[in-house]
DSSP file (Angstrom, degrees, kcal/mol; ACC not computed):
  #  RESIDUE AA STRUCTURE BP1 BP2  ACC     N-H-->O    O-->H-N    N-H-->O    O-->H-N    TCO  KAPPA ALPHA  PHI   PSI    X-CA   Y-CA   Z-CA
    1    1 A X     >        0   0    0      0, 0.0     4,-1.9     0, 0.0     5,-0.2   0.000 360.0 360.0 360.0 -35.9   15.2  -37.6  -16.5
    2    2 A X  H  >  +     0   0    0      2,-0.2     4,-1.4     1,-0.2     3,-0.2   0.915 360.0  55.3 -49.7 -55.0   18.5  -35.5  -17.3
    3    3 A X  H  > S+     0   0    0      1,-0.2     4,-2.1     2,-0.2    -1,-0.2   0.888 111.0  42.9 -54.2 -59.3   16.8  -33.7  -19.7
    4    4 A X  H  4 S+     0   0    0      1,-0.2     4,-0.3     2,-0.2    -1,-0.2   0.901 119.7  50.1 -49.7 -49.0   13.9  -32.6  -16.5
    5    5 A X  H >X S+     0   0    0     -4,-1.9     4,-4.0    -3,-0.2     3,-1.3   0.915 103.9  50.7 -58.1 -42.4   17.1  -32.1  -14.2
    6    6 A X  H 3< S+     0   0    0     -4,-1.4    -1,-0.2     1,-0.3    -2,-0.2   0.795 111.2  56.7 -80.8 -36.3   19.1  -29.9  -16.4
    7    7 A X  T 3X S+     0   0    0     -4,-2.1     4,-1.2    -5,-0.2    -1,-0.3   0.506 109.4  38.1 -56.7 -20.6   15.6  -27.5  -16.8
    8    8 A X  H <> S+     0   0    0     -3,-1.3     4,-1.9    -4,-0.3    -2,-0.2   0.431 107.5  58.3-117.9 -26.9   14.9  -26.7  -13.5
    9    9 A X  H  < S+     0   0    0     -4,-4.0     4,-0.2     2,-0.2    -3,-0.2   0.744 115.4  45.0 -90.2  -3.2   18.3  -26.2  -12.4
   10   10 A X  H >> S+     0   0    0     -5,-0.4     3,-7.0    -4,-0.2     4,-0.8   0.862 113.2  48.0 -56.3 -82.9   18.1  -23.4  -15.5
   11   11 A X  H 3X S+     0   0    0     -4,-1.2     4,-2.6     1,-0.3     5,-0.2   0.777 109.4  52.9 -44.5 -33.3   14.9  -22.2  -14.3
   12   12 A X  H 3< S+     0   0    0     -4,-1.9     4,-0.4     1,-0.2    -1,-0.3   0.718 115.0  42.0 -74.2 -10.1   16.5  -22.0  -10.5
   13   13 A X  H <> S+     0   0    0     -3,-7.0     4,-1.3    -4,-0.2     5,-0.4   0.879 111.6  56.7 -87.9 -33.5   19.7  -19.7  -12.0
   14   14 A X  H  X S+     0   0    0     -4,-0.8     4,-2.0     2,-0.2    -2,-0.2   0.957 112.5  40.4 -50.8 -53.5   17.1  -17.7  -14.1
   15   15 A X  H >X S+     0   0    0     -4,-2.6     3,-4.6    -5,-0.3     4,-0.7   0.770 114.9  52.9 -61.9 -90.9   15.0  -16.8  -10.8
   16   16 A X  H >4 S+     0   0    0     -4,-0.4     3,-1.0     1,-0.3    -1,-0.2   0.492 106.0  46.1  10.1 -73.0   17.8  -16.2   -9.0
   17   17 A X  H 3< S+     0   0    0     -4,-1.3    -1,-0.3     1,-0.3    -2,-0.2   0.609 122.6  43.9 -73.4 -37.8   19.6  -13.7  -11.4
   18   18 A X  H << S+     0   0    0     -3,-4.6     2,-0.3    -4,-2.0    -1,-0.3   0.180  91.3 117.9-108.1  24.0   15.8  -11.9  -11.5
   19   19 A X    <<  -     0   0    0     -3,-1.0     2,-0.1    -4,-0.7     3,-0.0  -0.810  49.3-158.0-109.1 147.0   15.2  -12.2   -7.9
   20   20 A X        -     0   0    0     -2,-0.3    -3,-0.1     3,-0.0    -4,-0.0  -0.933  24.1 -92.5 -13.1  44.7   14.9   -9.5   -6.2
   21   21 A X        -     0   0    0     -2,-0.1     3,-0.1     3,-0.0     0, 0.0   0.386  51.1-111.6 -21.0 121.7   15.2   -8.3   -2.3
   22   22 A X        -     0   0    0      1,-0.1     2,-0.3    -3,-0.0    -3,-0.0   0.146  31.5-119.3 -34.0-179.1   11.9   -8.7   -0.7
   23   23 A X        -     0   0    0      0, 0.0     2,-0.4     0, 0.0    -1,-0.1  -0.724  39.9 -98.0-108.4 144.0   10.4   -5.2    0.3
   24   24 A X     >  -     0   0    0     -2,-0.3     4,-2.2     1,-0.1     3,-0.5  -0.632  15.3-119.9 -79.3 139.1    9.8   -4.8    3.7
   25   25 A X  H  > S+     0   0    0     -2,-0.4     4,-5.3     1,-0.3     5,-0.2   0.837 115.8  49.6 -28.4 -58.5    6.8   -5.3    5.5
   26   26 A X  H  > S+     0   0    0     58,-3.0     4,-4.2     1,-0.3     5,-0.3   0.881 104.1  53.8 -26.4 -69.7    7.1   -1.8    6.5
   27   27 A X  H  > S+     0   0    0     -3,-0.5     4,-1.8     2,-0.3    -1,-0.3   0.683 105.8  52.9 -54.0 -34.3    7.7   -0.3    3.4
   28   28 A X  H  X S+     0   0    0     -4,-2.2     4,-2.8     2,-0.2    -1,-0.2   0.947 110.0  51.1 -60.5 -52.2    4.6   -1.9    1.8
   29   29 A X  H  X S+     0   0    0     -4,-5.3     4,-3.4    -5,-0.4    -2,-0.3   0.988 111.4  45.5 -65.2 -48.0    2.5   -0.4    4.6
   30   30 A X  H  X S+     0   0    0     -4,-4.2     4,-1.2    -5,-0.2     5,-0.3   0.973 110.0  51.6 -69.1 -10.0    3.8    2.9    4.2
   31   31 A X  H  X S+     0   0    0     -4,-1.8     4,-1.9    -5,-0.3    -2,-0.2   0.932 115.5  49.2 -59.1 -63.6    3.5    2.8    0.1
   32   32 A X  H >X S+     0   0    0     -4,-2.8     4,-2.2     1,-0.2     3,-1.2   0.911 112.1  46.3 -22.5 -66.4   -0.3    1.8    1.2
   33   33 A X  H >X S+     0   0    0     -4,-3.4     3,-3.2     1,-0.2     4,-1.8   0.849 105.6  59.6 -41.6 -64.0   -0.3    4.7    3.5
   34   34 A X  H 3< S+     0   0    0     -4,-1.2    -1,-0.2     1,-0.4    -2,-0.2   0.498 111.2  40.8  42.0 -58.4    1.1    7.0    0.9
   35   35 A X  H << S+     0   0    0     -4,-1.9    -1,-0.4    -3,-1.2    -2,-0.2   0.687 111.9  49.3-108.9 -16.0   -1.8    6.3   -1.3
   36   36 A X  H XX>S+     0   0    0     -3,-3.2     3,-2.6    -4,-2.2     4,-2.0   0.830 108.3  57.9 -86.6 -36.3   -4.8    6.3    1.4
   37   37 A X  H 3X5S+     0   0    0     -4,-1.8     4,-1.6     1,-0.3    -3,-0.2   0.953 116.1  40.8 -80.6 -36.5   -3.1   10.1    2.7
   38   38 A X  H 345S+     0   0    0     -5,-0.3     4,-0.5     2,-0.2    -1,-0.3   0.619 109.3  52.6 -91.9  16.7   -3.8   10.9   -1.3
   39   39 A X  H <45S+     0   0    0     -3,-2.6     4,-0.5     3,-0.1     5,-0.3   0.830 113.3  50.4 -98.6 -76.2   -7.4    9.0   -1.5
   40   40 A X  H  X5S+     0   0    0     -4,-2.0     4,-1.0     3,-0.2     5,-0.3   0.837 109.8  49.1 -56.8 -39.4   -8.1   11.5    1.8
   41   41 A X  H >X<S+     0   0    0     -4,-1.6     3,-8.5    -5,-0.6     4,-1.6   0.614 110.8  49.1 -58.6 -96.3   -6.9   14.8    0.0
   42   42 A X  H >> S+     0   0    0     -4,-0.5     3,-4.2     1,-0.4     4,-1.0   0.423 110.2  44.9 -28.4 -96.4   -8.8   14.4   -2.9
   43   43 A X  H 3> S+     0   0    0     -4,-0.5     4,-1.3     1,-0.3    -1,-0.4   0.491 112.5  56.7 -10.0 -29.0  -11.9   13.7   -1.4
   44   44 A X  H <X S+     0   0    0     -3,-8.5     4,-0.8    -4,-1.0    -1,-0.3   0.553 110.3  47.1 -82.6 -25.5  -11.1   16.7    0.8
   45   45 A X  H XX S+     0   0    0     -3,-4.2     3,-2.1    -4,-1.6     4,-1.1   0.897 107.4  54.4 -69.1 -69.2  -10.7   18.6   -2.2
   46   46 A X  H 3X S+     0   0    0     -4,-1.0     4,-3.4     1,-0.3    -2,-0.2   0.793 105.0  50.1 -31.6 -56.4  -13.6   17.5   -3.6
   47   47 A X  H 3< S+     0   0    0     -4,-1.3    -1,-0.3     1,-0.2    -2,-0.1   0.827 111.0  56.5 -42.4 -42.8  -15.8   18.5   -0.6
   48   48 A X  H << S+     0   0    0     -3,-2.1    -2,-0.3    -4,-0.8    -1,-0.2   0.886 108.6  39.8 -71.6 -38.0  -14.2   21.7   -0.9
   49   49 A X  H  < S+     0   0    0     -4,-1.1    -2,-0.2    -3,-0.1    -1,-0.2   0.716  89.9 111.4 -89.0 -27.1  -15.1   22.5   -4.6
   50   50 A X     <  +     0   0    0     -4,-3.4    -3,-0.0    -5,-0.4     7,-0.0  -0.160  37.7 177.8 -57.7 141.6  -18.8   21.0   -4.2
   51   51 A X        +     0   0    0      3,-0.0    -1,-0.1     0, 0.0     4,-0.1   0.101  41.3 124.7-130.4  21.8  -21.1   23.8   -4.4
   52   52 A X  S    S-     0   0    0      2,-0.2     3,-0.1     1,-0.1     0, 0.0   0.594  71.3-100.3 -33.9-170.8  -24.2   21.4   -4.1
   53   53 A X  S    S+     0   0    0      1,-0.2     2,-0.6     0, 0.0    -1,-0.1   0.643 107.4  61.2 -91.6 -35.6  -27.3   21.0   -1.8
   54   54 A X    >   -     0   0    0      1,-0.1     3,-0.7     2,-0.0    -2,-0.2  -0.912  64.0-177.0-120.0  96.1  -26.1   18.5    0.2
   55   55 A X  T 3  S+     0   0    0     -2,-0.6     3,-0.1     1,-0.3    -1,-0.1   0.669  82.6  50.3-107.9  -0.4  -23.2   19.8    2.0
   56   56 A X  T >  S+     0   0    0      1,-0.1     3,-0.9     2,-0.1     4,-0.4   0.018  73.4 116.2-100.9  45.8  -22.0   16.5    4.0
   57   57 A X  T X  S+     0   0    0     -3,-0.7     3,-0.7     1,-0.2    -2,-0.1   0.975  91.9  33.4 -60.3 -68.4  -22.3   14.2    0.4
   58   58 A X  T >> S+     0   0    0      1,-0.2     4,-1.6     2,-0.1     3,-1.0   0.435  94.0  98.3 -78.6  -0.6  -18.3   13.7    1.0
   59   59 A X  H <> S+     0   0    0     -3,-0.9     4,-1.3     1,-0.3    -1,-0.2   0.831  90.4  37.4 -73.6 -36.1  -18.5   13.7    5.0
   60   60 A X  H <4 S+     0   0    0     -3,-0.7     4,-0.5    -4,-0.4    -1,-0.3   0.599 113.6  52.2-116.6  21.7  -18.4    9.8    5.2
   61   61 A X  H <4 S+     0   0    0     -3,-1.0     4,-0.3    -4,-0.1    -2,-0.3   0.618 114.9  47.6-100.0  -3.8  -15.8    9.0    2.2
   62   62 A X  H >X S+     0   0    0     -4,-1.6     4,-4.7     2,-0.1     3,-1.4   0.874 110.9  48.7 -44.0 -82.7  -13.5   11.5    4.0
   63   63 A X  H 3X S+     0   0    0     -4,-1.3     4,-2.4     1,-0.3    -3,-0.1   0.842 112.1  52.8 -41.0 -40.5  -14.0   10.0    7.6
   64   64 A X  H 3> S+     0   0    0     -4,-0.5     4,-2.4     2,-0.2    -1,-0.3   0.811 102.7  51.8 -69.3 -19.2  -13.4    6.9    6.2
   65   65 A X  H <> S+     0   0    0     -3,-1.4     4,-0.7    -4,-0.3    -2,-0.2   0.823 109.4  56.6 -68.0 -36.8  -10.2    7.7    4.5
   66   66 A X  H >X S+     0   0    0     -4,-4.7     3,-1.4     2,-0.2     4,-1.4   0.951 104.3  46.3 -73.3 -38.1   -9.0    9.0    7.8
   67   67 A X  H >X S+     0   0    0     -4,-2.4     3,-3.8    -5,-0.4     4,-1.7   0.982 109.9  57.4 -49.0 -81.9   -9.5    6.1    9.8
   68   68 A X  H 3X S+     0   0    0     -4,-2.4     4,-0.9     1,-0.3    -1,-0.2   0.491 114.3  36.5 -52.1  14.0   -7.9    4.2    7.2
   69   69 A X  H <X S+     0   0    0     -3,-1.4     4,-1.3    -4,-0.7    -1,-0.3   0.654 113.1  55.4-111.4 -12.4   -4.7    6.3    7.3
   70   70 A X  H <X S+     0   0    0     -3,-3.8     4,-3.9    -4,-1.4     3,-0.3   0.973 109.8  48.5 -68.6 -59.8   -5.0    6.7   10.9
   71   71 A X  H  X S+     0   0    0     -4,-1.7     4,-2.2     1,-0.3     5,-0.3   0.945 118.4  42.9 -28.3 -79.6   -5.0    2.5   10.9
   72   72 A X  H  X S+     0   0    0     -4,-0.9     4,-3.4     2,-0.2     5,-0.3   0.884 108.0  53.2 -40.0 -40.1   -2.1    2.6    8.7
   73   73 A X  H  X S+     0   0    0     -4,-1.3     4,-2.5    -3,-0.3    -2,-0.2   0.957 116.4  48.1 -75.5 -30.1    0.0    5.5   10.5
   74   74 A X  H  X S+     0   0    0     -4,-3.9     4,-1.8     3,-0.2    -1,-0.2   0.872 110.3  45.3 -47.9 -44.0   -0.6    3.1   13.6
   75   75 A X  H  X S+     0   0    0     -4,-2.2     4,-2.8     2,-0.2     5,-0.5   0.898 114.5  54.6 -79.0 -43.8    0.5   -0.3   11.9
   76   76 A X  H  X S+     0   0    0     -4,-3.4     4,-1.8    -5,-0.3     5,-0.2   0.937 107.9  45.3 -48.6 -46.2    3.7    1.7   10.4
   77   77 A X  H >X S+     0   0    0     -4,-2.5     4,-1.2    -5,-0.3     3,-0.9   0.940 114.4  47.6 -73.3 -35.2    4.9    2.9   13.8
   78   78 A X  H 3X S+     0   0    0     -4,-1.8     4,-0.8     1,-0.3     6,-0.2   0.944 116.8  47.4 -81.2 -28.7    4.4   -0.7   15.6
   79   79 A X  H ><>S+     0   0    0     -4,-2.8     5,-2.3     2,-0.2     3,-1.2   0.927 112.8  46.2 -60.2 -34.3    6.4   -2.4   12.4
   80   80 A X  H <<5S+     0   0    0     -4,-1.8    -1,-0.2    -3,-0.9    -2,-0.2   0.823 103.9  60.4-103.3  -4.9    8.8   -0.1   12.5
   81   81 A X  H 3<5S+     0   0    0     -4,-1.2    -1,-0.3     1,-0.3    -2,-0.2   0.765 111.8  52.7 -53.0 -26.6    9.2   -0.5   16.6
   82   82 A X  T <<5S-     0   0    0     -3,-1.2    -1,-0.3    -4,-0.8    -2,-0.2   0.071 116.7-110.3-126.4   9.6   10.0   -4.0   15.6
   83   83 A X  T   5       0   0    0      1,-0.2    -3,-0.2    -5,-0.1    -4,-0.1   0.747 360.0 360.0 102.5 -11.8   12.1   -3.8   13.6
   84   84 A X      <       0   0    0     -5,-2.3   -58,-3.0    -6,-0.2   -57,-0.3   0.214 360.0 360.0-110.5 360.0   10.0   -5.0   10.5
């Protein structure tokens, strides 16, 4: 049973010593944002460079990218109202 004790209270400096400060909620959503605002370029590029038949093919992966950044630019400002 010493042997069990004596392992875990290792493992518990080891974590410790490699722990980390949480990221804030915030900060998660805006990396998220971050990365939907550069899903919504590209695709806006893309549309721009198509020289197709079909000239809304990108019209609803675009709208959707904008909602989701719109979604995001929303949840950032109420997190960061609060404080989160």
């Amino acid at each position: 049973m010493g042997v069990a004790m004596g392992t875990a209270s290792a493992r518990q400096t080891s974590n410790m010593a490699d722990h980390k400060p949480p990221l804030k909620h915030s900060d998660a959503i805006a990396a998220e944002l971050e990365a939907a605002r550069a899903e919504h370029e590209r695709w806006m590029e893309a549309s721009d460079i198509y020289a197709g038949n079909t000239p809304d093919k990108y019209l609803s992966k675009i709208e959707r990218c904008a909602q989701e950044v719109t979604r995001l630019e929303r949840l950032l400002s109420y997190l960061r109202e609060r404080g989160e």
